[in-house]
Chimera marker file (.cmm) of the C-alpha trace (Angstrom):
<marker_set name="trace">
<marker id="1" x="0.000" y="0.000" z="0.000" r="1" g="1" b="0" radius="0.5"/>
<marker id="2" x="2.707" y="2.120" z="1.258" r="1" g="1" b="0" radius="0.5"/>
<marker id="3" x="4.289" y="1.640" z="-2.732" r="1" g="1" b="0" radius="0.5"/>
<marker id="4" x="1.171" y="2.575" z="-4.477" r="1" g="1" b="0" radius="0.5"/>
<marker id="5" x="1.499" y="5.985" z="-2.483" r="1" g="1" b="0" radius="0.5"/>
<marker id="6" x="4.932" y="6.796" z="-3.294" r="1" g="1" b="0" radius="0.5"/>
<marker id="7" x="4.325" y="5.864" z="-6.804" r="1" g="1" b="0" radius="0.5"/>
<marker id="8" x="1.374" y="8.781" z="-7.045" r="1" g="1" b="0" radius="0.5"/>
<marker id="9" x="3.632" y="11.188" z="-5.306" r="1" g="1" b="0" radius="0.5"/>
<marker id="10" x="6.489" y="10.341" z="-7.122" r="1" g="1" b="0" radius="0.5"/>
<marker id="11" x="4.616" y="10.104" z="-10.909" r="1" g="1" b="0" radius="0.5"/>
<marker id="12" x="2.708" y="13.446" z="-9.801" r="1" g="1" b="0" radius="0.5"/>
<marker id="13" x="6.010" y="15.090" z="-8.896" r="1" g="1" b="0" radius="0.5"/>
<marker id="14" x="7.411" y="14.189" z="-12.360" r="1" g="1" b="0" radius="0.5"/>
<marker id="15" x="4.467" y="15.205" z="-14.509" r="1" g="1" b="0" radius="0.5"/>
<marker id="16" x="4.853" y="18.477" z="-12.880" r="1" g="1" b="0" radius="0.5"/>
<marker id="17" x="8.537" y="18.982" z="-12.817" r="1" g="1" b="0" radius="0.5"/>
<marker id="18" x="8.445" y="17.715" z="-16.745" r="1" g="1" b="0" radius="0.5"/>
<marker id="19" x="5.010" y="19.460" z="-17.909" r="1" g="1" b="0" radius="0.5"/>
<marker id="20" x="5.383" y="22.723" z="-16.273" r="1" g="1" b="0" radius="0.5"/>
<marker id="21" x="5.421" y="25.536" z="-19.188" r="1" g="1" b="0" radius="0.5"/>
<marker id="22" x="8.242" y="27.592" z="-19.655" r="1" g="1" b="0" radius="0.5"/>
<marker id="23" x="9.121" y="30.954" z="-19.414" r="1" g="1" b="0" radius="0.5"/>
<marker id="24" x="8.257" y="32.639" z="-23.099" r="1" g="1" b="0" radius="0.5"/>
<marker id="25" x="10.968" y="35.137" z="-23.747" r="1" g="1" b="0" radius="0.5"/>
<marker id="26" x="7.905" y="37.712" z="-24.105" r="1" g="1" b="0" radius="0.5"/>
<marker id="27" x="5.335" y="36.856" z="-21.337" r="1" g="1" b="0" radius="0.5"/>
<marker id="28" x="3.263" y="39.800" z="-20.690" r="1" g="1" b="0" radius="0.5"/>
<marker id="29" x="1.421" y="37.718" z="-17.968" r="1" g="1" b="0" radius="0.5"/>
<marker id="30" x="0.603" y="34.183" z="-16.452" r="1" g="1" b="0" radius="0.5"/>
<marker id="31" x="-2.376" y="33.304" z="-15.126" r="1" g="1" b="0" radius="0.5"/>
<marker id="32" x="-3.515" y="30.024" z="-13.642" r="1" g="1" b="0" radius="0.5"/>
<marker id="33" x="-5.724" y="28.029" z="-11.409" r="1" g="1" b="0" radius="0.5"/>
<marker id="34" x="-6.015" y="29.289" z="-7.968" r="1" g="1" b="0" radius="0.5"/>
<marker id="35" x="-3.696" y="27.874" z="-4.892" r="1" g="1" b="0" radius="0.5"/>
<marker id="36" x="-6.845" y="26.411" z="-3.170" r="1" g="1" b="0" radius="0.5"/>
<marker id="37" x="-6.746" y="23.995" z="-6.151" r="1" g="1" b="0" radius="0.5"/>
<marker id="38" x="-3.105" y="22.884" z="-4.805" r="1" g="1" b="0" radius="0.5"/>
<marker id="39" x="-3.789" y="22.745" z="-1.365" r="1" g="1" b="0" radius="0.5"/>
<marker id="40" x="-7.270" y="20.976" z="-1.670" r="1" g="1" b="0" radius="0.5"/>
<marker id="41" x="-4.550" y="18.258" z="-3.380" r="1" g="1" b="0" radius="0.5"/>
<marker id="42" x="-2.487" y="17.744" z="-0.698" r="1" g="1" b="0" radius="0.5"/>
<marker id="43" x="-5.241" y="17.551" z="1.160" r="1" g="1" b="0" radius="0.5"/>
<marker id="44" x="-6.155" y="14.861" z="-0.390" r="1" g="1" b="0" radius="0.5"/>
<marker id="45" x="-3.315" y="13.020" z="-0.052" r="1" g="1" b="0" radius="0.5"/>
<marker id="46" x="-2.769" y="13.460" z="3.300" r="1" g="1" b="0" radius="0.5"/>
<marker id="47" x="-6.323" y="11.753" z="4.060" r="1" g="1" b="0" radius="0.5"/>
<marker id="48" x="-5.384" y="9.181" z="1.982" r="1" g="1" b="0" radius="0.5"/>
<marker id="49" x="-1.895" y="8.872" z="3.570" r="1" g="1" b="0" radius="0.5"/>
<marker id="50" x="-3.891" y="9.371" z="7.181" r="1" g="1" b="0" radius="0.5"/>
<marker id="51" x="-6.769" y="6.747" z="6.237" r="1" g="1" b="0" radius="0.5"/>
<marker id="52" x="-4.153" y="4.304" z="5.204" r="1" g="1" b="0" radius="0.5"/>
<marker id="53" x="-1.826" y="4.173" z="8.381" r="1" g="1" b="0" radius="0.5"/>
<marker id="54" x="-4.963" y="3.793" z="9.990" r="1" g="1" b="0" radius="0.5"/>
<marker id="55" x="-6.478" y="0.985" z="8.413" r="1" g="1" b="0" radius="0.5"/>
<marker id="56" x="-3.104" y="-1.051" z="8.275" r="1" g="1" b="0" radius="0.5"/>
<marker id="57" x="-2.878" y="-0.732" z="12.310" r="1" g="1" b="0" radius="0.5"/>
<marker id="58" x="-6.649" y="-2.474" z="12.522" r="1" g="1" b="0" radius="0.5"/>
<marker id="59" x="-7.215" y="-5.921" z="11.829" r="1" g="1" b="0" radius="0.5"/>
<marker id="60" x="-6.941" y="-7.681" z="8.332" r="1" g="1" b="0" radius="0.5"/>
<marker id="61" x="-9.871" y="-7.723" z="6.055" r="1" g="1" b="0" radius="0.5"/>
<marker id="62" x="-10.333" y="-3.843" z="5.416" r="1" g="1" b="0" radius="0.5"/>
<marker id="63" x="-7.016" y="-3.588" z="3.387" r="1" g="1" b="0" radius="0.5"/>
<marker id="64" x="-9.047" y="-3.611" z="0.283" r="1" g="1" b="0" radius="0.5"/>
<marker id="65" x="-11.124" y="-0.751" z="0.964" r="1" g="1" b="0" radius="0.5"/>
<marker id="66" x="-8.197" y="0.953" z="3.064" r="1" g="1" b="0" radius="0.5"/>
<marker id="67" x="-6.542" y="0.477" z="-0.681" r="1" g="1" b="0" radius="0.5"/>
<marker id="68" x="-9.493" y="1.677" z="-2.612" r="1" g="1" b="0" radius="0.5"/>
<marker id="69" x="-9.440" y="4.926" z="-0.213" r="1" g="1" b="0" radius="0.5"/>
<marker id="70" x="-6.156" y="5.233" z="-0.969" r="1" g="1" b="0" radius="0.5"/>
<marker id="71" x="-6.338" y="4.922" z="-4.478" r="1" g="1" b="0" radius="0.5"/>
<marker id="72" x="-9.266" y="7.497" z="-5.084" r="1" g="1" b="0" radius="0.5"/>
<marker id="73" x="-7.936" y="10.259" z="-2.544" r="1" g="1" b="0" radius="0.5"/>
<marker id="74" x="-4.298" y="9.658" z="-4.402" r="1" g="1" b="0" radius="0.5"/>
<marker id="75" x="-5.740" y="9.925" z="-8.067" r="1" g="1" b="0" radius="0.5"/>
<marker id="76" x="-7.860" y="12.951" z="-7.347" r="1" g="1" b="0" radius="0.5"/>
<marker id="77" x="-5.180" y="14.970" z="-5.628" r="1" g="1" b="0" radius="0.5"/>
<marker id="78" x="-3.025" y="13.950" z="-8.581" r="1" g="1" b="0" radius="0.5"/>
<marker id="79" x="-5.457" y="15.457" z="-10.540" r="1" g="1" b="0" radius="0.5"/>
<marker id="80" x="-5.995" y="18.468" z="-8.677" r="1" g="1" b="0" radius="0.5"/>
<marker id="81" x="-2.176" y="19.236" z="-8.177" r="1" g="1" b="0" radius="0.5"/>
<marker id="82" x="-1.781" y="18.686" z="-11.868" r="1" g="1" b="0" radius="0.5"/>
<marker id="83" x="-4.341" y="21.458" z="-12.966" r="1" g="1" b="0" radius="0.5"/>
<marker id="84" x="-3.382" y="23.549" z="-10.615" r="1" g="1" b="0" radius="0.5"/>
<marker id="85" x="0.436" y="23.720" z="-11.515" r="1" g="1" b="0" radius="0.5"/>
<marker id="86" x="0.543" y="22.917" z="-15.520" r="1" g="1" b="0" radius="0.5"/>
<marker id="87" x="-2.707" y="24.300" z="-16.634" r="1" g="1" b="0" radius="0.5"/>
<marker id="88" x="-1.890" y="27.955" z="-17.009" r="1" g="1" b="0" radius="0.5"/>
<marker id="89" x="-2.669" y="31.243" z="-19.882" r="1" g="1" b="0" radius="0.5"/>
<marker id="90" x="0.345" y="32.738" z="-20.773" r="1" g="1" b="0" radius="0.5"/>
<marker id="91" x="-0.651" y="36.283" z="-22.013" r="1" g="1" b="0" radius="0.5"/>
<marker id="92" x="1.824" y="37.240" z="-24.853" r="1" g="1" b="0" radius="0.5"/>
<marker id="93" x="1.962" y="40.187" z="-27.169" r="1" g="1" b="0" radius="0.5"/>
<marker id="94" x="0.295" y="38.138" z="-30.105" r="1" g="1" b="0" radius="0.5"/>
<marker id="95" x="-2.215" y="36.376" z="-27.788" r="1" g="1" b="0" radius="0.5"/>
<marker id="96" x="-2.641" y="33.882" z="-25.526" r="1" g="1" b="0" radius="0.5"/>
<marker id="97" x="-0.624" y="30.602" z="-25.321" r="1" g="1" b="0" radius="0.5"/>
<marker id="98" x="-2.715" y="27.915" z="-23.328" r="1" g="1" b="0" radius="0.5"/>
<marker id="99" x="-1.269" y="24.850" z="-21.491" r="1" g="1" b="0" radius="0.5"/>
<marker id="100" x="-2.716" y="21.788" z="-20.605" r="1" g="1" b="0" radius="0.5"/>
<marker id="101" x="-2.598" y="19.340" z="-17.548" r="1" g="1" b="0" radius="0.5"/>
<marker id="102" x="-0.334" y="17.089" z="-19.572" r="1" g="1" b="0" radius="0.5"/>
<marker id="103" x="1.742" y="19.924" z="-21.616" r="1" g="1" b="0" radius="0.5"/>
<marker id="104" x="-0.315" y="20.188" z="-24.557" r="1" g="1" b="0" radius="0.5"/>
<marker id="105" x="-0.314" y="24.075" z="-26.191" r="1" g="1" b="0" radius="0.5"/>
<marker id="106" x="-2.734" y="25.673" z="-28.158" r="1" g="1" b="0" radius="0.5"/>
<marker id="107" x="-2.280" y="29.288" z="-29.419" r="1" g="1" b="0" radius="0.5"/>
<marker id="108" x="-5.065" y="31.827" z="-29.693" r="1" g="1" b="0" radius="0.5"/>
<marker id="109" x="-3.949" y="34.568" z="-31.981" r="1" g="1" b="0" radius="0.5"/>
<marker id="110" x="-5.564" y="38.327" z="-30.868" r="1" g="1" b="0" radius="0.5"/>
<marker id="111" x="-6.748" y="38.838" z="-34.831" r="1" g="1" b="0" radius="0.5"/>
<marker id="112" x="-8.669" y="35.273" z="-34.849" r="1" g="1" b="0" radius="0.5"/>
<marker id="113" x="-10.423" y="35.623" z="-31.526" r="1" g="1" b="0" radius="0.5"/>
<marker id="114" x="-13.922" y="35.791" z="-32.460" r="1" g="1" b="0" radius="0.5"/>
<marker id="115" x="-15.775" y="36.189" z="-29.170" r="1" g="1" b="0" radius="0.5"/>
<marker id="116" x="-14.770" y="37.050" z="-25.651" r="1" g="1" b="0" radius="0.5"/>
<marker id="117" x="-17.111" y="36.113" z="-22.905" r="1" g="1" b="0" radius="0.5"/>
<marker id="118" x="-17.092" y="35.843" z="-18.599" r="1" g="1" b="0" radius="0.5"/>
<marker id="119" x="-18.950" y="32.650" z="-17.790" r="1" g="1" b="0" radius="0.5"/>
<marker id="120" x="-18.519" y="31.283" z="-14.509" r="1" g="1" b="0" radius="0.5"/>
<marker id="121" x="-16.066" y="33.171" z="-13.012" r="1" g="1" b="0" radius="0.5"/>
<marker id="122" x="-13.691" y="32.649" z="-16.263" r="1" g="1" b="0" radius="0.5"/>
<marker id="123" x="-12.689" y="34.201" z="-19.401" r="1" g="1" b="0" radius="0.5"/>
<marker id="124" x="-14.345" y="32.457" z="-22.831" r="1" g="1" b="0" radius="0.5"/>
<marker id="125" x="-12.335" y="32.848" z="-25.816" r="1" g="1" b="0" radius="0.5"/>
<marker id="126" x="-13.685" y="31.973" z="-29.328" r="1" g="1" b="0" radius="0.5"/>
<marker id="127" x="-11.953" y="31.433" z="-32.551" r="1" g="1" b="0" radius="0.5"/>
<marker id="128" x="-13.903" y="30.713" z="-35.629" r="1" g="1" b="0" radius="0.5"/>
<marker id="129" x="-12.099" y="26.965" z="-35.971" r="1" g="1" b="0" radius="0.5"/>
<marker id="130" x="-14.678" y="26.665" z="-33.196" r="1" g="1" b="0" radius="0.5"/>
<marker id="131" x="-12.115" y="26.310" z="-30.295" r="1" g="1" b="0" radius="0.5"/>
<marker id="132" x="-12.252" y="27.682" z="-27.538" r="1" g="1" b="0" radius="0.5"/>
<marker id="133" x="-10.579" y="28.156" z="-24.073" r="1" g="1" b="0" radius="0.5"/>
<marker id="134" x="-10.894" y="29.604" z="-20.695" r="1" g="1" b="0" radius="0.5"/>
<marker id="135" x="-8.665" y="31.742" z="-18.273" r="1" g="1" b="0" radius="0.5"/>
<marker id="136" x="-8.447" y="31.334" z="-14.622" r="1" g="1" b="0" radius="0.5"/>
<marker id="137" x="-7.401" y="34.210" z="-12.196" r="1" g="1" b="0" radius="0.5"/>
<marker id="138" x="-8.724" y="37.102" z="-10.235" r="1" g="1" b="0" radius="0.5"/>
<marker id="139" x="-10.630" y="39.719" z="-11.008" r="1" g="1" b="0" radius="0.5"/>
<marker id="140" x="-7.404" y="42.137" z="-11.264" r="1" g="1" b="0" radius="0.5"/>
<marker id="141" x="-5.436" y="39.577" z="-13.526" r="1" g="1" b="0" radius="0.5"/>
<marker id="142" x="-8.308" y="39.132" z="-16.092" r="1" g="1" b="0" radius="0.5"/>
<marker id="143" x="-8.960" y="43.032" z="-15.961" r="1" g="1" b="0" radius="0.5"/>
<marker id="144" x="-5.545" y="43.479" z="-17.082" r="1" g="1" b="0" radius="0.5"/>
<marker id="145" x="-5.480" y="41.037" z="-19.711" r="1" g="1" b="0" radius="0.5"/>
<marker id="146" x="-8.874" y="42.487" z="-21.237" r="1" g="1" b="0" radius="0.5"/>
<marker id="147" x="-7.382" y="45.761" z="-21.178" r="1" g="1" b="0" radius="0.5"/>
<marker id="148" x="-3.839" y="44.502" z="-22.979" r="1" g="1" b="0" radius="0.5"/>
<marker id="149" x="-6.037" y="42.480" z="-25.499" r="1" g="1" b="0" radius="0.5"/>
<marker id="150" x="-8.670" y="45.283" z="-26.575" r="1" g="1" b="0" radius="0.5"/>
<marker id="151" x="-6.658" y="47.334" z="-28.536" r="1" g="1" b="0" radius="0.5"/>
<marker id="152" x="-5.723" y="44.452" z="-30.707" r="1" g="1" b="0" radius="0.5"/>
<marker id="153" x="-9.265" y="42.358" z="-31.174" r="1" g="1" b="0" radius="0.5"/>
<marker id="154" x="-10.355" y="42.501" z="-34.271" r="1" g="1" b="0" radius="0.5"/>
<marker id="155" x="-13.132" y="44.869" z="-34.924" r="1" g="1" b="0" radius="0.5"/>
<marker id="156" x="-16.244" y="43.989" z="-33.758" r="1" g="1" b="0" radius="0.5"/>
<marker id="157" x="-15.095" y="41.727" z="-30.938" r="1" g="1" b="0" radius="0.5"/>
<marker id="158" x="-16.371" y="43.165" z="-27.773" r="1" g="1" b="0" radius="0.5"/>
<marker id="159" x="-15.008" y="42.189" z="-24.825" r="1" g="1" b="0" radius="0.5"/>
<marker id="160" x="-16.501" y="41.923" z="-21.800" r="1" g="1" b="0" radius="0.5"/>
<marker id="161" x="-17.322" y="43.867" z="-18.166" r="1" g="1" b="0" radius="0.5"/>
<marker id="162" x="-15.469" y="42.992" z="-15.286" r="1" g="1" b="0" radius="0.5"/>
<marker id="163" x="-16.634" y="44.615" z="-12.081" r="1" g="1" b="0" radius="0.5"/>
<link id1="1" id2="2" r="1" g="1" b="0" radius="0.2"/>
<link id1="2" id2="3" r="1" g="1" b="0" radius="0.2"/>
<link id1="3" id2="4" r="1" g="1" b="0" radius="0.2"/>
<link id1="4" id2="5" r="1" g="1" b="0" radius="0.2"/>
<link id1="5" id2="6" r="1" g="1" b="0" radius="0.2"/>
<link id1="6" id2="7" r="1" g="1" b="0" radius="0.2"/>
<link id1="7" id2="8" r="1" g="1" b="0" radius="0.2"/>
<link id1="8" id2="9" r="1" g="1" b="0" radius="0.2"/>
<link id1="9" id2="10" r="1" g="1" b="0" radius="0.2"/>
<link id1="10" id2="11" r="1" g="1" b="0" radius="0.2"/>
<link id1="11" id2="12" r="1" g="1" b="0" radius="0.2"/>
<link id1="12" id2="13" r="1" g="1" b="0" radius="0.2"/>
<link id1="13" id2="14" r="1" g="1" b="0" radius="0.2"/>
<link id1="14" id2="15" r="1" g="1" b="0" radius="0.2"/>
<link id1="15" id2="16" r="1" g="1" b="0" radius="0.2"/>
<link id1="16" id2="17" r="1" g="1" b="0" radius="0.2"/>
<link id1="17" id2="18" r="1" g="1" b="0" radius="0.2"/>
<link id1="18" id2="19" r="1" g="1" b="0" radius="0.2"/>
<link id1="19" id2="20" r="1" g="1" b="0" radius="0.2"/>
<link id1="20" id2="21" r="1" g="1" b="0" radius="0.2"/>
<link id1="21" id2="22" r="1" g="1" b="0" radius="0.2"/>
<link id1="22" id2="23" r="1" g="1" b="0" radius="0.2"/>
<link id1="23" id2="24" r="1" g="1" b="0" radius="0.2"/>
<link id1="24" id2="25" r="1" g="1" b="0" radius="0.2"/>
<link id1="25" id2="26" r="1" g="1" b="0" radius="0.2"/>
<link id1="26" id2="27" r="1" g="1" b="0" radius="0.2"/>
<link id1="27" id2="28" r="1" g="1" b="0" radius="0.2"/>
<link id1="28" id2="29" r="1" g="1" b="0" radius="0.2"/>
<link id1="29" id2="30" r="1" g="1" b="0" radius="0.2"/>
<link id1="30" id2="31" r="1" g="1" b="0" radius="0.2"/>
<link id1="31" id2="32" r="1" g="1" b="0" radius="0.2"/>
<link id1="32" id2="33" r="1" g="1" b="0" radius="0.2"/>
<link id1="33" id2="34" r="1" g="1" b="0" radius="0.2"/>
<link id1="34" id2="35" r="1" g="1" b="0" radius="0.2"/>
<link id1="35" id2="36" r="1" g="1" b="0" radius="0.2"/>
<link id1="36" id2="37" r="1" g="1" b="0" radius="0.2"/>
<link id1="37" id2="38" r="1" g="1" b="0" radius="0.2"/>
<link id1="38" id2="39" r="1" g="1" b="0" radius="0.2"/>
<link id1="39" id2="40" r="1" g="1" b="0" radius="0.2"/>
<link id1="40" id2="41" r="1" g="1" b="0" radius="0.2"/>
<link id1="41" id2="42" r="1" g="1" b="0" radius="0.2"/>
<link id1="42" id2="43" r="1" g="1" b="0" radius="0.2"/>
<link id1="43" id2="44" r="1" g="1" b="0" radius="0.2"/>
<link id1="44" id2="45" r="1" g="1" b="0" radius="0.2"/>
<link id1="45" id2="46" r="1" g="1" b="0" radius="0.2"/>
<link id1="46" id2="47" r="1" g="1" b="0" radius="0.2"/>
<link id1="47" id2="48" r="1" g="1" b="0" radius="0.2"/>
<link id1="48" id2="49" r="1" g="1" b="0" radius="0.2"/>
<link id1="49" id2="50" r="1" g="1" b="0" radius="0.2"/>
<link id1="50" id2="51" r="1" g="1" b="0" radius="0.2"/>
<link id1="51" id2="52" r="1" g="1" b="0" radius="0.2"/>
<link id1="52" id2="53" r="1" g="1" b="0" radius="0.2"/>
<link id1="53" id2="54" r="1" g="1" b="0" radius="0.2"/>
<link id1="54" id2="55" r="1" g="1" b="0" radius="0.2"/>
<link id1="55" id2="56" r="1" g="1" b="0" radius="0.2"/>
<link id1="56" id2="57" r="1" g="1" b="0" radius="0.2"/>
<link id1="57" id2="58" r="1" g="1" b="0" radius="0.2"/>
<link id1="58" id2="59" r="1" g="1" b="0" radius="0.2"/>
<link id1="59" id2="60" r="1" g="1" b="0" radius="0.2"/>
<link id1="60" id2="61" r="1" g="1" b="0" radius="0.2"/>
<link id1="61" id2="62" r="1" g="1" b="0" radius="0.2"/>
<link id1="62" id2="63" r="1" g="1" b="0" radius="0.2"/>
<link id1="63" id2="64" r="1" g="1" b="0" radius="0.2"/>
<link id1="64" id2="65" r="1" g="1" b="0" radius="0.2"/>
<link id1="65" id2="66" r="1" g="1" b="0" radius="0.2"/>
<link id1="66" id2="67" r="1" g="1" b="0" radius="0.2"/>
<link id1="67" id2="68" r="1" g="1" b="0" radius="0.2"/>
<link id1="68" id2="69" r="1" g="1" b="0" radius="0.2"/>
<link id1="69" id2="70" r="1" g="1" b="0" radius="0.2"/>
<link id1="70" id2="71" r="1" g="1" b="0" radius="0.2"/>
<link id1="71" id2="72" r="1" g="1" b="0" radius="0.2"/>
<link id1="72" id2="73" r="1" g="1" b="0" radius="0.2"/>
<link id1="73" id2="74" r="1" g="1" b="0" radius="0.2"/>
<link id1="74" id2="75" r="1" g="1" b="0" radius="0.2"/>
<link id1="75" id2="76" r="1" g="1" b="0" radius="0.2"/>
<link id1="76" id2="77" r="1" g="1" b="0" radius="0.2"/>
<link id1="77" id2="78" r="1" g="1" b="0" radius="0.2"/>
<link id1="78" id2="79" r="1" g="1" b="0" radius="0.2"/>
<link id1="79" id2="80" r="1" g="1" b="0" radius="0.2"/>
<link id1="80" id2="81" r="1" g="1" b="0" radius="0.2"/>
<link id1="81" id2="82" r="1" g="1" b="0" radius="0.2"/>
<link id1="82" id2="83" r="1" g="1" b="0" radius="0.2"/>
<link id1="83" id2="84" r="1" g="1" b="0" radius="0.2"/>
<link id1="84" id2="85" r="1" g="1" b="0" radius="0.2"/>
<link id1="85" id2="86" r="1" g="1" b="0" radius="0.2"/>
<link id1="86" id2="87" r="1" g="1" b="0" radius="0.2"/>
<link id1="87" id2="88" r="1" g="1" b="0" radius="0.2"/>
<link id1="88" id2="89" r="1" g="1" b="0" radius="0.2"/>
<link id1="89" id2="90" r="1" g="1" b="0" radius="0.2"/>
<link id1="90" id2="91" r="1" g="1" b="0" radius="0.2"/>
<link id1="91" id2="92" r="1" g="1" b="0" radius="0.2"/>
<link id1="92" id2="93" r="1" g="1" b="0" radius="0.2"/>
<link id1="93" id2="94" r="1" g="1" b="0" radius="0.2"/>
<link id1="94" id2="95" r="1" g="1" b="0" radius="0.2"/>
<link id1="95" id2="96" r="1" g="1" b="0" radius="0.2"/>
<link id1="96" id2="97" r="1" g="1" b="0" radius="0.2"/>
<link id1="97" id2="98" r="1" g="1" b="0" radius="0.2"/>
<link id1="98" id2="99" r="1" g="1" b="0" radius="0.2"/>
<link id1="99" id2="100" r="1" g="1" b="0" radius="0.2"/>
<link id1="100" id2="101" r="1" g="1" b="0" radius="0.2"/>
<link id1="101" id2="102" r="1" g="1" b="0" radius="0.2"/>
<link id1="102" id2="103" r="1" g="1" b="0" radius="0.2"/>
<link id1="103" id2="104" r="1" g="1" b="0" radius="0.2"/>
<link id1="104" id2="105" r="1" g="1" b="0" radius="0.2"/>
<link id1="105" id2="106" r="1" g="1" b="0" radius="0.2"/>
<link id1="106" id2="107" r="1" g="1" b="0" radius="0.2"/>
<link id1="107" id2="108" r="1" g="1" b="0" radius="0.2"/>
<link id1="108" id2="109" r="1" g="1" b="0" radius="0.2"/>
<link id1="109" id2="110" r="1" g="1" b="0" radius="0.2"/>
<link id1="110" id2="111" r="1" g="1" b="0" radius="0.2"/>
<link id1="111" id2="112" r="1" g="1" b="0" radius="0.2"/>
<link id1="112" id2="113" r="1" g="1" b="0" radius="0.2"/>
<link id1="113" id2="114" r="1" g="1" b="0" radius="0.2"/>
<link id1="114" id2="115" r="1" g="1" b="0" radius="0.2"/>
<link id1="115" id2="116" r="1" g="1" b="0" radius="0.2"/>
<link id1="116" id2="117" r="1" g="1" b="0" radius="0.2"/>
<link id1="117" id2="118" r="1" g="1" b="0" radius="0.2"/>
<link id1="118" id2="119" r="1" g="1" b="0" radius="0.2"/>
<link id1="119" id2="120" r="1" g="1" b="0" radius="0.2"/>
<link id1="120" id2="121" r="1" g="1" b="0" radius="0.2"/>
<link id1="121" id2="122" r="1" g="1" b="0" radius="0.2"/>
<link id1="122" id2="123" r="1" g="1" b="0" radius="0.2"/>
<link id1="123" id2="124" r="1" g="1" b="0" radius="0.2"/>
<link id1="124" id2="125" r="1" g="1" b="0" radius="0.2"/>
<link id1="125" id2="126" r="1" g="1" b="0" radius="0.2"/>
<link id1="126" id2="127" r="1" g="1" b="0" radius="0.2"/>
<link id1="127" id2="128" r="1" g="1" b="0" radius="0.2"/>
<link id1="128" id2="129" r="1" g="1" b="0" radius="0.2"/>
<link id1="129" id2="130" r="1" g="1" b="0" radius="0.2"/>
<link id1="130" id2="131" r="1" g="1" b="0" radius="0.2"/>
<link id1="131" id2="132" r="1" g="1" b="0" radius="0.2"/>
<link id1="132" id2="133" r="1" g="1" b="0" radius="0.2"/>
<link id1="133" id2="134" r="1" g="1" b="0" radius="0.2"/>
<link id1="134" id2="135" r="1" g="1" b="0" radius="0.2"/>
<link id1="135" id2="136" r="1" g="1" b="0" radius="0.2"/>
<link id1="136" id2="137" r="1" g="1" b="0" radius="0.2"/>
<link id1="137" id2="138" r="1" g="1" b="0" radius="0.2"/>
<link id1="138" id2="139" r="1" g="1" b="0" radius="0.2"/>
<link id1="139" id2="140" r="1" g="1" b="0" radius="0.2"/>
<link id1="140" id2="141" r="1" g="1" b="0" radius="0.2"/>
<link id1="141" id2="142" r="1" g="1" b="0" radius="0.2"/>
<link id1="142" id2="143" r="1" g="1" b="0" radius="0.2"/>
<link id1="143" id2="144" r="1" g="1" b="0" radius="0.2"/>
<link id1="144" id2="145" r="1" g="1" b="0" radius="0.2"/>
<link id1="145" id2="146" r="1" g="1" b="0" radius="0.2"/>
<link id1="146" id2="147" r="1" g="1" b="0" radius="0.2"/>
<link id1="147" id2="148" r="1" g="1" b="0" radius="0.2"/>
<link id1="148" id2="149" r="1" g="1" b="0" radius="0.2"/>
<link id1="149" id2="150" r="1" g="1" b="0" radius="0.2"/>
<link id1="150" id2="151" r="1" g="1" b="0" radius="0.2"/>
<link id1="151" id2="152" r="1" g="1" b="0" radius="0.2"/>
<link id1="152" id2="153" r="1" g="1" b="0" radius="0.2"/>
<link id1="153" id2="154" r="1" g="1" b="0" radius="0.2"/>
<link id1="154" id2="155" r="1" g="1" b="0" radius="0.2"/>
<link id1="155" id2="156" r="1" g="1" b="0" radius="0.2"/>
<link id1="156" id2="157" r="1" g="1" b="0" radius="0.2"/>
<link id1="157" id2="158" r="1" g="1" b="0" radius="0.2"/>
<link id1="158" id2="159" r="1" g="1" b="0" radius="0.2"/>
<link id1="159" id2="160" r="1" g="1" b="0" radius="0.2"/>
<link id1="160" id2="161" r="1" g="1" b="0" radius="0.2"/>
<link id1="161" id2="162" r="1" g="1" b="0" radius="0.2"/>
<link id1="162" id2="163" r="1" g="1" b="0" radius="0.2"/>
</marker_set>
């Protein structure tokens, strides 16, 4: 049991360490998941570290739901420790550079953004390939990267009210 833990941690630790995007040489801004998404990981974790010390002291027969405990708290603090480090906007001159959980990029250009929406707390952005992403952050952070990215929508693109 004690393996299948340091396995997570260790596997989690190297996704992050190996995923997490670099510095662009022109990074106007980075903005991300909030911290309560990390912590609510370790949290995680730690139950499932707790849980499992606790069920190996008791008597056998409960290892297999001490290890299903284990396995579920492990795999969704992965999960939220992942997002919360390697999913980030990366506000550059051009646009915005988007990162995935597992490293994947995708580029939205300023001059192909088609629509720019809040919904739920997050930036919408629109391209007319149909893709679309959303930015994380506070109100401050995606105030300032409305006001950087106005000037260079394309005409007709209206962003939107932050209050």
């Amino acid at each position: 049991m004690w393996t299948l833990a340091a396995l997570a941690v260790a596997g989690t630790i190297g996704l992050i360490a190996g995923k997490y995007p670099r510095c662009q040489p022109e990074e106007l801004m980075r903005l991300g998941e909030s911290p309560a998404t990390g912590m609510l990981g370790l949290l995680l974790w730690a139950f499932g570290l707790w849980f499992c010390s606790y069920r190996v002291s008791h008597p056998a027969g409960q290892q297999a739901e001490a290890l299903f405990i284990l396995a579920m708290s492990m795999g969704l603090g992965a999960a939220a420790l992942l997002l919360w480090a390697n999913k980030k906007a990366i506000l550059l001159p051009q646009g915005v550079l988007v990162t995935g959980v597992f490293g994947g990029r995708q580029f939205f250009p300023w001059e192909k953004v088609e629509k720019m929406k809040m919904s739920g707390g997050r930036l919408m952005l629109l391209d007319p390939d149909g893709n679309q992403c959303s930015i994380n952050g506070t109100r401050q952070q995606l105030r300032g990267l409305i006001e950087l990215a106005a000037p260079q929508l394309r005409p007709g693109v209206q962003p939107p009210q932050i209050f």
